[in-house]
C-alpha positions, 0 to 999 in steps of 0.5 A: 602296264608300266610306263617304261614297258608301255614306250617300249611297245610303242617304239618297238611297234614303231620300228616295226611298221618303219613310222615314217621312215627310219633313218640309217648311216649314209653309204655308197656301194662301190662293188658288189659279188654274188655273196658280199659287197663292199660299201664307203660310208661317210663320216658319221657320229654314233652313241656307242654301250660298252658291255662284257657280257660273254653272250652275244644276244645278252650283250646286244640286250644289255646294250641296246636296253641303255640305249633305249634310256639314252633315246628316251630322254636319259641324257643330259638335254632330257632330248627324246631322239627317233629311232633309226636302224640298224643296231649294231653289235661289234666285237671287240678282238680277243681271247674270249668265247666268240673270240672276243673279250668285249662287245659295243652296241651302237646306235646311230644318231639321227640327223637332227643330233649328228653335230652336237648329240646330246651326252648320255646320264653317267649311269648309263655308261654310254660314250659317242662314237665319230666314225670317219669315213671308210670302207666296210665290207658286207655280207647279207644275211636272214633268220635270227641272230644267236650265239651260235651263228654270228661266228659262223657269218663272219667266216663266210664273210671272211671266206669270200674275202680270201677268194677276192681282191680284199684278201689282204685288205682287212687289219688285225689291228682295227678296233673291232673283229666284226659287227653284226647289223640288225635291222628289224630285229625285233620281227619273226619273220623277214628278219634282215641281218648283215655281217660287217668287216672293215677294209683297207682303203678309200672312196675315191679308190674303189675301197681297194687296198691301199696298204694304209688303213683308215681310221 
């Protein structure tokens, strides 16, 4: 087995079983529905692959496969970093199949790298991403991820939203039209997912609409 291949099965075993935990971003649920829940995270710092594969499972591999490199020492420090969870796959607004033209695949940095992370080898075309912190809201949900059903996801996410007080607090102008969080992607079964739209508002406002984004 090649040598590549090898970490790869290591890792992906690895993030199988949870080895000694894996770190994901920092959040607080301030509110939370039968069907959906809304979450503050706090600022935080992400390495972010930009992609314009039309299909969501092959941007997601594409991503993910760059920053599998950039974990495993493809970076300007040769720093090997662990892997933390989920992988996130956002979609860029637009005229597209999905209804995007674009898609980013972020992987959260661990801790260690939260300050300072180490910067990527040009060839990747890989860019860090500083979130601030906001309100995201949250719809769960299991199985696999495909093309055929991150579009529907999003709109019962967006359904239950309509029905709720944060009708009005999501923004067409933010940069992206939705995530998709993937937390043990790599299983058969209990696969764990979630829907990922951002809301208007603030911690110390409930995450309620204020009428200004965050940003």
């Amino acid at each position: 087995m090649e040598k590549s291949l090898l970490l790869l099965f290591v890792t992906f075993f690895c993030f199988l079983v949870s080895c000694n935990g894996i770190e994901t971003p920092q959040f607080t649920v301030v509110h939370s529905e039968s069907d959906f829940e809304v979450r503050f995270y706090r600022e935080s710092s992400w390495m972010s692959a930009p992609t314009r594969e039309i299909s969501f499972q092959k941007a997601t591999k594409d991503g993910f496969h760059r920053l599998f490199q950039y974990i495993q020492g493809a970076n300007l420090n040769s720093s090997r970093l662990r892997m933390t969870t989920p992988v996130l796959t956002s979609i860029v607004p637009g005229a597209g199949p999905l209804g995007s033209s674009a898609y980013f695949v972020q992987f959260y940095l661990p801790a260690k790298f939260q300050a300072v992370p180490p910067l990527p080898l040009p060839e990747l075309n890989l860019q860090p991403d500083a979130w601030d912190g906001h309100c995201i809201a949250v719809r769960k949900f299991s199985g696999f991820v495909r093309d055929s059903n991150v579009v529907e996801e999003a709109e019962k996410l967006a359904l239950s939203l309509s029905r709720s007080p944060w009708a009005d607090s999501t923004s067409a102008d933010d940069k992206y039209a939705y995530s998709i969080a993937q937390y043990n992607h790599f299983r058969v079964t209990e696969r764990k997912n979630e829907v990922w739209v951002k809301v208007h508002g603030s911690e110390l406002s409930g995450c309620r609409s204020s009428g200004v984004a965050t940003h």
